[in-house]
ZAMARGU-4260 file (C-alpha; in steps of 0.2 Angstrom, whole numbers, plus 5000, padded with zeros to 4 digits):
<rodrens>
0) 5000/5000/5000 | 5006/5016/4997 | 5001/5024/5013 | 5010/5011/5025 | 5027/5014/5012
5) 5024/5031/5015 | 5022/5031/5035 | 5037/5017/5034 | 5050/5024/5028 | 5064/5028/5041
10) 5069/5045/5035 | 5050/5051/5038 | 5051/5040/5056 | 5068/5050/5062 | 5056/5065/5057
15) 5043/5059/5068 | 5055/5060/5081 | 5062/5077/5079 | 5044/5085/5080 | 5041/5074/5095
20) 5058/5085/5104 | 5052/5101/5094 | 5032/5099/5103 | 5042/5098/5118 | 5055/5110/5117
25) 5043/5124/5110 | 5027/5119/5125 | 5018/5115/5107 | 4999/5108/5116 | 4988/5107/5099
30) 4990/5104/5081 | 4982/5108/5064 | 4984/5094/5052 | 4980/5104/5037 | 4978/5100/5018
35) 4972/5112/5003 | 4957/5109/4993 | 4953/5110/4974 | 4949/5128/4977 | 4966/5132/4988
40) 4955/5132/5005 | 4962/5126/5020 | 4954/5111/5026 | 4958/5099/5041 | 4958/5093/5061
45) 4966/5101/5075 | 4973/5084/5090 | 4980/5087/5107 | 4999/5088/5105 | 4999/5072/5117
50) 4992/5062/5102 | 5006/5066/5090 | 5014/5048/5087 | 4996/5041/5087 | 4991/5050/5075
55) 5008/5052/5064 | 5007/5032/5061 | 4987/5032/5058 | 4982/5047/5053 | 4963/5056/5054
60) 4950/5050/5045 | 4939/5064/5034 | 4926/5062/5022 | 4931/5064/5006 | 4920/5078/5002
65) 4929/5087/5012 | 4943/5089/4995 | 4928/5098/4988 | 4925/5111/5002 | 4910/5100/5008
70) 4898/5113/4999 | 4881/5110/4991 | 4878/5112/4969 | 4867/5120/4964 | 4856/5105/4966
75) 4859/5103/4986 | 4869/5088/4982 | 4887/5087/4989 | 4900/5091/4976 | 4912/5076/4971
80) 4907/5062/4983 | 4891/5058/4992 | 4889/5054/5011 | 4892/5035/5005 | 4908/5039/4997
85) 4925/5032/5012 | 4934/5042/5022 | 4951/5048/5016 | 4963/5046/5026 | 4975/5061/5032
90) 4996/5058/5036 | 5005/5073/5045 | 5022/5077/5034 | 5032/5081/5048 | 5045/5093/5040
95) 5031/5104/5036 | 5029/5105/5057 | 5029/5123/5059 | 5026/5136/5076 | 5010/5148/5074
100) 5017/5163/5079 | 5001/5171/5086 | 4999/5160/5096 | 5015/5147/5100 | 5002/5134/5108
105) 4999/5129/5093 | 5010/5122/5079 | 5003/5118/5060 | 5008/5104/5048 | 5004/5101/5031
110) 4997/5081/5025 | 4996/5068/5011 | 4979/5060/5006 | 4976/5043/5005 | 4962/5031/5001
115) 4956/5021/5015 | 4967/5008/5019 | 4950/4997/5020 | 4943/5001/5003 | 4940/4989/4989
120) 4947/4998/4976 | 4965/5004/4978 | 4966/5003/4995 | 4979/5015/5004 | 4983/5022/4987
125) 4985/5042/4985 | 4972/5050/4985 | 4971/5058/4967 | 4958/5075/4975 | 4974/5079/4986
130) 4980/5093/4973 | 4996/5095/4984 | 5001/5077/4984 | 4997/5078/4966 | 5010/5089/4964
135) 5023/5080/4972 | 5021/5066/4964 | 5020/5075/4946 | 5034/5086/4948 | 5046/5070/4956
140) 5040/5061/4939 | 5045/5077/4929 | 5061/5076/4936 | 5062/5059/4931 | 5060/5058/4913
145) 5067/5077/4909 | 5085/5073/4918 | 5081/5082/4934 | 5074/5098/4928 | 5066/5105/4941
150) 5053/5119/4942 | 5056/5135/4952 | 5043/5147/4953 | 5041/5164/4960 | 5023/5171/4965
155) 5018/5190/4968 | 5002/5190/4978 | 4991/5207/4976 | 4978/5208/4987 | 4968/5221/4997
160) 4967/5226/5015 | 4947/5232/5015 | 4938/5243/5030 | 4922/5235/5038 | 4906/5244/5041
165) 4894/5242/5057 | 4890/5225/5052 | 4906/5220/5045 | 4906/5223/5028 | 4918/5229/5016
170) 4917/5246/5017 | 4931/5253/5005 | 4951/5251/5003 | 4962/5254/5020 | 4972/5267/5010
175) 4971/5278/4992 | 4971/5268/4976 | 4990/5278/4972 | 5004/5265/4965 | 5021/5265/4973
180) 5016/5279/4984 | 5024/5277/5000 | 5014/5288/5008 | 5000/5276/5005 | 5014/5260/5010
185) 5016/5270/5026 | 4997/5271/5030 | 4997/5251/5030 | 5014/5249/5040 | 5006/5242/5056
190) 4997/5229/5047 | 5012/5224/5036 | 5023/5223/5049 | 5014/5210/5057 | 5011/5199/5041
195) 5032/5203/5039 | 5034/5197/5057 | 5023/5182/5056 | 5030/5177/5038 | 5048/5178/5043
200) 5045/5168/5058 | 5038/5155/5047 | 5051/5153/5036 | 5045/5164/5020 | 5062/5176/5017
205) 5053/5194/5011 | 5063/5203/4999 | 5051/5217/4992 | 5034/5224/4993 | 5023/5239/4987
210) 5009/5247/4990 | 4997/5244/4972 | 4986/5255/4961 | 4969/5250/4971 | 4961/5253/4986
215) 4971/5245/5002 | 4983/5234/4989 | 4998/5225/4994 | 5009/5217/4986 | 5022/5206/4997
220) 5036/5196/4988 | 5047/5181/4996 | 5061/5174/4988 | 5060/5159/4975 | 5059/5140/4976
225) 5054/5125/4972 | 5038/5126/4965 | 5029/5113/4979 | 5038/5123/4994 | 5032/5140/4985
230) 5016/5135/4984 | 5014/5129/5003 | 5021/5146/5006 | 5009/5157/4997 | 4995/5144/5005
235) 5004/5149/5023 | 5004/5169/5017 | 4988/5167/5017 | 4984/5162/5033 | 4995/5174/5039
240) 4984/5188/5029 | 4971/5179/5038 | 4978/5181/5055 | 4984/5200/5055 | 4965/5206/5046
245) 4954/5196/5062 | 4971/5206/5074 | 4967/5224/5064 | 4946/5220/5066 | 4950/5225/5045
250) 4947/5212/5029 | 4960/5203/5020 | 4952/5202/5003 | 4959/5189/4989 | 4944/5193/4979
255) 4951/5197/4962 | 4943/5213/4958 | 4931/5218/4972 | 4931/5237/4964 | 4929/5243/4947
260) 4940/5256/4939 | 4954/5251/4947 | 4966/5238/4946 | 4963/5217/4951 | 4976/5209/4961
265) 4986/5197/4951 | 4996/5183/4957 | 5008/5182/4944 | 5020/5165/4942 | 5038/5168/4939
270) 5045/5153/4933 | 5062/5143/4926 | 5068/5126/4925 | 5085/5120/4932 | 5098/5107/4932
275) 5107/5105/4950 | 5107/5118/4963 | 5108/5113/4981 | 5096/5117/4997 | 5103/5132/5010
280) 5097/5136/5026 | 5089/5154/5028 | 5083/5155/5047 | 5075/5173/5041 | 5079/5181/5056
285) 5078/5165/5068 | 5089/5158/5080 | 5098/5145/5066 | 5098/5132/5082 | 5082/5133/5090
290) 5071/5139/5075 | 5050/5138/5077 | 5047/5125/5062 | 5056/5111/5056 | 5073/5115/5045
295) 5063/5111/5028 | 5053/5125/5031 | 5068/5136/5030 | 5078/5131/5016 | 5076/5137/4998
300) 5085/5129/4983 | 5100/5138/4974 | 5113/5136/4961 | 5113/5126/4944 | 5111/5126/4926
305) 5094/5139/4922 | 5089/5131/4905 | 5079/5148/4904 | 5094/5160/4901 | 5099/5166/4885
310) 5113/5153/4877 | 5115/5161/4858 | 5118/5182/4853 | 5100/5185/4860 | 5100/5193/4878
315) 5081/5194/4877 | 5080/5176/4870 | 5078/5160/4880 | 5087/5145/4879 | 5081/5133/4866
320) 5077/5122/4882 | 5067/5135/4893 | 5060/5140/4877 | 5051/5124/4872 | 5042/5123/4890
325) 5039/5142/4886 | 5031/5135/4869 | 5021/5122/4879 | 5013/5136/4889 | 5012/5146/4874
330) 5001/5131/4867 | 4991/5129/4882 | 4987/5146/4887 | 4968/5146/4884 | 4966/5129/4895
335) 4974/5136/4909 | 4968/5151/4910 | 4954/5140/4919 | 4968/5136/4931 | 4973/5151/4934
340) 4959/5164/4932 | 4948/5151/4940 | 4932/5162/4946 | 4918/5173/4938 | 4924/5187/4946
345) 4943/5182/4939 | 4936/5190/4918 | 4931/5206/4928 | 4950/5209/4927 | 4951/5202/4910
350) 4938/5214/4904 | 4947/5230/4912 | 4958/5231/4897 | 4965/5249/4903 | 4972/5241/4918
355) 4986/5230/4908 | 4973/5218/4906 | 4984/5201/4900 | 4971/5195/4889 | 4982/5188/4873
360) 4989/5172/4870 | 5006/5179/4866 | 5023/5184/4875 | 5038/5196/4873 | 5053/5202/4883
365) 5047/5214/4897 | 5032/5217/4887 | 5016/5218/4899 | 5003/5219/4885 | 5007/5200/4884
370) 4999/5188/4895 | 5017/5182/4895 | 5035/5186/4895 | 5051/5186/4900 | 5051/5200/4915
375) 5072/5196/4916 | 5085/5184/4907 | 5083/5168/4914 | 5066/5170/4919 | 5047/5168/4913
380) 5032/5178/4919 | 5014/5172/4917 | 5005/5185/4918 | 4986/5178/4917 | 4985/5171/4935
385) 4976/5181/4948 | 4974/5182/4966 | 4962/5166/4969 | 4971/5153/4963 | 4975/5137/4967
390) 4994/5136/4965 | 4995/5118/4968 | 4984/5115/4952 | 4992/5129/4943 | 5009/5121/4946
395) 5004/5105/4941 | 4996/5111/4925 | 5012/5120/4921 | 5023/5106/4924 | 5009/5097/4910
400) 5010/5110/4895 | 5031/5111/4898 | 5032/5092/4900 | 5022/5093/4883 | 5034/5110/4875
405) 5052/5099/4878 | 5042/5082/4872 | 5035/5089/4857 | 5047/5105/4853 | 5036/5117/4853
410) 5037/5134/4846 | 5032/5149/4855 | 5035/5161/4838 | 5045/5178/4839 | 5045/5188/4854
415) 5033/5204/4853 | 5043/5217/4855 | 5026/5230/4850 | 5014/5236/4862 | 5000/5221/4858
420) 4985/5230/4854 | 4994/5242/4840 | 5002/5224/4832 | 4986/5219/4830 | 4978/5235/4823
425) 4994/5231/4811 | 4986/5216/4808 | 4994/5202/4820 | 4984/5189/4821 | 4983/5185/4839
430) 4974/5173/4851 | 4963/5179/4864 | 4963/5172/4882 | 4946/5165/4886 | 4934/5178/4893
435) 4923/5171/4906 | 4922/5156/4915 | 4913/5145/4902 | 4925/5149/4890 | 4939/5143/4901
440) 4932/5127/4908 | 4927/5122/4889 | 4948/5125/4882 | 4950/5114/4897 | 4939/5101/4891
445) 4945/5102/4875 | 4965/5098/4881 | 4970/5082/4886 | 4987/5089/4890 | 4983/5101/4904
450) 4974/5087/4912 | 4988/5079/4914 | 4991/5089/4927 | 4975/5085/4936 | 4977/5065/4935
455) 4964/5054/4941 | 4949/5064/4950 | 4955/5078/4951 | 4949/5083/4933 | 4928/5080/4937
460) 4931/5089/4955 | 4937/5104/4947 | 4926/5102/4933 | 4911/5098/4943 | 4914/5113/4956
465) 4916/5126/4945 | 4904/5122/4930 | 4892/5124/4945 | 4899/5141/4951 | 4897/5145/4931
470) 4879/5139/4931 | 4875/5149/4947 | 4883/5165/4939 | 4872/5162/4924 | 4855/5160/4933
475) 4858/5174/4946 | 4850/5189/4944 | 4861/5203/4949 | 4859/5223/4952 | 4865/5227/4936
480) 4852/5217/4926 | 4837/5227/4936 | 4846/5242/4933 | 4846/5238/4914 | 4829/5231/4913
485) 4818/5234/4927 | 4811/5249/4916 | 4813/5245/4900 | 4796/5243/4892 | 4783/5250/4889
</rodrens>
């Protein structure tokens, strides 16, 4: 079974034992055994430290609904499995034990999914709606066939620190709607201090932020990494986010465009692929000896080959490997822009062409009319991923279109170097990103290589959940269409 292999192995059971030391050292008395969702919530249990061991070698038991949200379609039926569907069955990864540093009670660790070790079919097999174990296991098998090419990625998270009203709804931006004003920075100082504090005390090395061209909009940057440990650190920014808005009585808002006529908050993906590098320890600011988490938490990845820089005349060109997984991305655009622009509200920003909407399906050097390009030598921006994605999923499909660029060769075409809109009043013919949901969902229908990255169930989940949210959209009626029509006739 792959869950007793997994719980088995001696290197995970010296792990076992060093958290059992940190619980202690630390005075750690609960636990939140945490996993993600398809949609990038957090979901899990909370055990008495005392029952670490216990539970370490067993794991909890969770319906597995619960991969789904739990929530109700449309229909009131549970999305993805019914209440007769078995229990998954969660395992602690203890290198992923980490201290909450508002309150040092507790500690947090991230878990694989597994079948029930007592099903019929597969028993104790990974659990194919675990978007993080997904992608592990796709990125260990990338590695694999693709000479240990492994994927970095970099993510810069806008999102919005919103006032409340009497009865706690959103009731404006925390500061003006004025880009790189540091005036505006400085009005939001005491609550990003403490999102810096927590995240540095978590093991996320901060290297820049800004204040954004919308209402209370931050953006917070940390340094690079592999793409699974940068995606449990954007998940763990997050509940930072979380944390500091219920400590400021204010709202952390990952809605992508809650206001119009002002900018959405992106979460773009900076990405490459290397060949050797090596772990280093960055204690960000923690005693190195007697740090909160476990080691893992704080080490990033550094040094190799980057098949992403230039390796002919061209500074601004990649090289011929990066640009084939360039070319795949290229390919794939329109199916995962379902990925990552994964809501309704997601096309709102699309539409808002004068905010540097990235709309087209092309890609130039430091050309932001693209929906791609290469903001540095060495290094791939994609552009059309916003502030409620699941970057688990979006990983995971990226490693699919790449995996399908170096297989297949693929051709990205020449670098647009023009600003996009006047190339195609030239007469480019370009490729537009699908704009609204529906679109989205049916280029992901329509490409068997981006499901590749969503293997086994994650495919219908994804599909199923947000096929629904389209649908709702569809049969809502809003304010805007009683505005239109309530008075329309006679």
């Amino acid at each position: 079974m792959d869950i007793e292999t997994y719980v088995d192995d001696p290197q995970r059971q010296e792990l076992v034992k060093e958290v059992r030391k940190k619980i202690d050292e630390l005075g750690i008395e609960y636990l939140y055994l945490q996993f993600v969702s398809i949609t990038g919530r957090i979901m899990g249990k909370g055990i008495p430290a005392d029952h670490w061991e216990s539970v370490a070698k067993k794991g909890f038991q969770l319906v597995y609904g619960a991969t789904v949200n739990l929530f109700l379609n449309r229909h009131g039926e549970y999305f993805g499995y019914g209440p007769e569907a078995a229990e998954l069955v969660g395992i602690p990864d203890p290198e992923t034990f980490m201290q909450l540093p508002w309150d040092k009670r507790v500690a947090r660790m991230y878990c694989t999914l597994f079948r029930n070790r007592e099903e019929k079919q597969d028993p104790g097999g990974f659990l194919t709606a675990d978007c993080r174990g997904n992608l592990r296991r796709l990125h260990q098998d990338f590695q694999k066939k693709h000479n240990g090419l492994q994927l970095r990625v970099g993510t810069e998270p806008e999102m919005m620190w919103l006032k409340k009203d009497e009865n706690g709804k959103p009731a404006g931006g925390y500061s003006e709607p004025y880009c790189y004003h540091i005036d505006q920075f400085e009005s939001l100082r005491p609550v990003y201090m403490k999102v810096m504090e927590y995240s540095r005390k978590m093991g996320l090395d901060m290297i820049q932020g800004d204040h954004e061209d919308a209402p209370g909009q931050l953006e917070l940057n940390w340094m690079y990494d592999d793409v699974l440990r940068n995606a449990d650190r954007l998940t763990t920014y997050r509940q930072i986010c979380a944390q500091v808005a219920r400590e400021f009585g204010i709202i952390a808002c990952f809605m992508t465009k809650p206001f119009m006529g002002v900018s959405a908050s992106g979460c773009h993906h900076n990405m490459s692929l290397w060949r050797g590098g090596e772990d280093h320890l960055r204690p960000t600011g923690n005693d190195p000896d007697n740090l909160p988490g476990m080691r893992e938490n704080y080490m990033y990845v550094s040094g190799g080959d980057n098949t992403f820089m230039p390796d002919g005349d061209d500074p601004q060109m990649p090289g011929k490997a990066g640009l084939a997984a360039i070319g795949g991305i290229v390919h794939h655009l329109r199916a995962l822009t379902a990925v990552g622009s994964s809501t309704v509200n997601s096309y709102r920003r699309l539409w808002d062409t004068g905010f540097w909407a990235p709309i087209f399906a092309d890609w130039g050097f430091q050309n932001r009319t693209t929906g791609l390009r290469v903001s540095a030598p060495g290094r791939f921006e994609y552009r059309s991923v916003d502030s409620m994605v699941n970057p688990y999923l979006m990983g995971s499909t990226i490693l699919a279109a790449a995996d399908d660029g170096i297989d297949n060769n693929l051709d990205p075409g020449k670098p647009e170097e023009r600003n996009i809109y006047e190339a195609i009043a030239a007469g480019k013919d370009v490729k537009r990103l699908p704009m609204n949901l529906g679109e989205a969902l049916q280029a992901l229908e329509d490409d068997e290589v981006v499901q590749r990255g969503m293997p086994g169930e994650m495919y219908r989940l994804y599909s199923e959940y947000k096929r629904d949210e389209w649908e709702r959209f569809n049969h809502t009626v809003t304010e805007w269409d009683v505005k239109t029509y309530l008075n329309c006739l006679p």
